[in-house]
N, C-alpha and C positions, 0 to 999 in steps of 0.2 A: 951482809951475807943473807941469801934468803933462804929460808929451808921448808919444811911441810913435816910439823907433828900429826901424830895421828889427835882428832878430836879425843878427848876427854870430861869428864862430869866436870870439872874445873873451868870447860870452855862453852856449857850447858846456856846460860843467859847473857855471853857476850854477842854469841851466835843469836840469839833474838833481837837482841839491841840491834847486829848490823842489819839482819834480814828487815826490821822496819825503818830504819836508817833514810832517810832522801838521798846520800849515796847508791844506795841498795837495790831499795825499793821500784824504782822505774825501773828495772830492767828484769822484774821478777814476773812470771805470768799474773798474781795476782797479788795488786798492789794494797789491798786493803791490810790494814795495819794486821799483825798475825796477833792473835790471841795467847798467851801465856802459857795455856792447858794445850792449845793444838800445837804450841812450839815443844812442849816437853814430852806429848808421844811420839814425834817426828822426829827427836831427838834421839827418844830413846830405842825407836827404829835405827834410827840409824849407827847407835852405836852397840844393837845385836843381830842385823840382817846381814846373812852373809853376801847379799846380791849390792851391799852398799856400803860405801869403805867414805870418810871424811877426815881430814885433814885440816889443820888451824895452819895460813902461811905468815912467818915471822921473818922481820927486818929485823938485822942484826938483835933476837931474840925478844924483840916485841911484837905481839901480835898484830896483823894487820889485813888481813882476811880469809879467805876460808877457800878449799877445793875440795870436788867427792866426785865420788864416784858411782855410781848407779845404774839398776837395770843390767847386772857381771850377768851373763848368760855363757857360764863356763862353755857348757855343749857348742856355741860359736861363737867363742873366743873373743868376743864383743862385749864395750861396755859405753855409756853413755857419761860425759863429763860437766860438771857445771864447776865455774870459778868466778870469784867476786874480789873486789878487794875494798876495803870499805876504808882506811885510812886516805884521806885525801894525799896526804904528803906524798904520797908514793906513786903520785900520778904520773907519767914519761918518764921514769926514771927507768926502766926496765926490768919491774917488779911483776907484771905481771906476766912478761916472757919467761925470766925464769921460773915462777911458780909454775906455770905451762910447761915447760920443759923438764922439772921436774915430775910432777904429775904423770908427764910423758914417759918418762925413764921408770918410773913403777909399774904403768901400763904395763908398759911391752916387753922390760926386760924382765921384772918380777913377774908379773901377772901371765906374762905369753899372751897379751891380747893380740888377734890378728888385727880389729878394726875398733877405734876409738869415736866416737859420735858427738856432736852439739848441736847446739839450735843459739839461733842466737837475732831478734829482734831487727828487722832493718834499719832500723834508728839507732840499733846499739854500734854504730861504724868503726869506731876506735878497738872494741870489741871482735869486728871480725877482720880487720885491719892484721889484729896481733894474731889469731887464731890460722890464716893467710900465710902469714912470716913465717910461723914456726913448721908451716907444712902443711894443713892441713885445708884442701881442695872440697869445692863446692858442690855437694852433689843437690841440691836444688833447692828452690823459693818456693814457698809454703804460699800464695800469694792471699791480699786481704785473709790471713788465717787467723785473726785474731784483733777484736773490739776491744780501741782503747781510747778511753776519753771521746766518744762519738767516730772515730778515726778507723777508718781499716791499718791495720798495718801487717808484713809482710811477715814471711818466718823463712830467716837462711837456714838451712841445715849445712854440716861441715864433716867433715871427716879424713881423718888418716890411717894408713893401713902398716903392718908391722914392713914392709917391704922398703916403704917409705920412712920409716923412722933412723932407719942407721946413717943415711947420708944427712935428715936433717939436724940428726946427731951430732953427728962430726962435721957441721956447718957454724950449730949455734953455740956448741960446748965452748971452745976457745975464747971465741968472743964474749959469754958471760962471763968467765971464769978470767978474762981481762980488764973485766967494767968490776973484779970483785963482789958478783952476783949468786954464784956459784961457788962449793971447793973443787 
């Protein structure tokens, strides 16, 4: 079963660990290993700004990575999403749709966000594969927006609007919660 606690000081240097991770790490704007001191006011940002909400995602109650939320701009009902998962085992198994759809389900049923936003690497494919699936539509490439390893590479941006979340709702719910992904 996968769920999404909220982060806690308990989850303070596991989240460091994955964010410099080789899991991780490639797919973060800046790959250089993060520093200790800059993980622990980013952290601790993030667990008193009200504009940023994170969550630890667990497989059947082990940790296995991480979703937040960022950039809440109540006044238009918009927030910005990043998700990782950093245990390898958990790769096609349908771990990171569910977390996604969870996520999704605090968005817009608790939150009342009208529109949910990402970005997400053109190399990250598997990435906006799942982001695709669960609904959320491309509104444009960043193009060479971003030097990496000598390399131009691209930036998707992605998004879903509250309009759009009850049908892919009631698309994906059943099907998790038959793969036993979901309660």
């Amino acid at each position: 079963m996968i769920d999404l606690i909220d982060c806690a000081e308990e989850h303070r240097w596991l989240l460091l660990e994955w964010r410099n991770s080789d899991r991780v790490a490639p797919f973060m704007y800046d790959r250089d290993p993060i520093a200790a001191e800059v993980h622990d006011r980013w952290y601790t940002e993030l667990l008193t700004r009200e504009r940023r909400r994170g969550w630890v995602v667990t497989m059947d109650d082990k940790p296995v990575g991480a979703g937040f939320l960022s950039d809440h701009r109540a006044e238009h009902r918009r927030a910005e999403f990043g998700l990782y998962l950093a245990d390898e085992a958990t790769r096609g198994k349908g771990v990171g749709t569910a977390a996604l759809y969870l996520l999704c389900e605090h968005a817009f049923t608790v939150m009342g966000l009208h529109k949910l936003c990402c970005e997400a690497f053109s190399f990250n494919e598997a990435a906006i594969a799942m982001y695709q699936k669960v609904g959320f539509g491309e509104e444009g490439v960043l193009r060479d927006h971003f030097l990496r390893e000598g390399n131009w590479v691209h930036v998707h941006q992605l998004a879903m609007f509250e309009n759009s979340w009850e049908g892919r709702r009631a698309a994906l719910s059943p099907k998790l919660k038959k793969r036993g992904l979901i309660s």
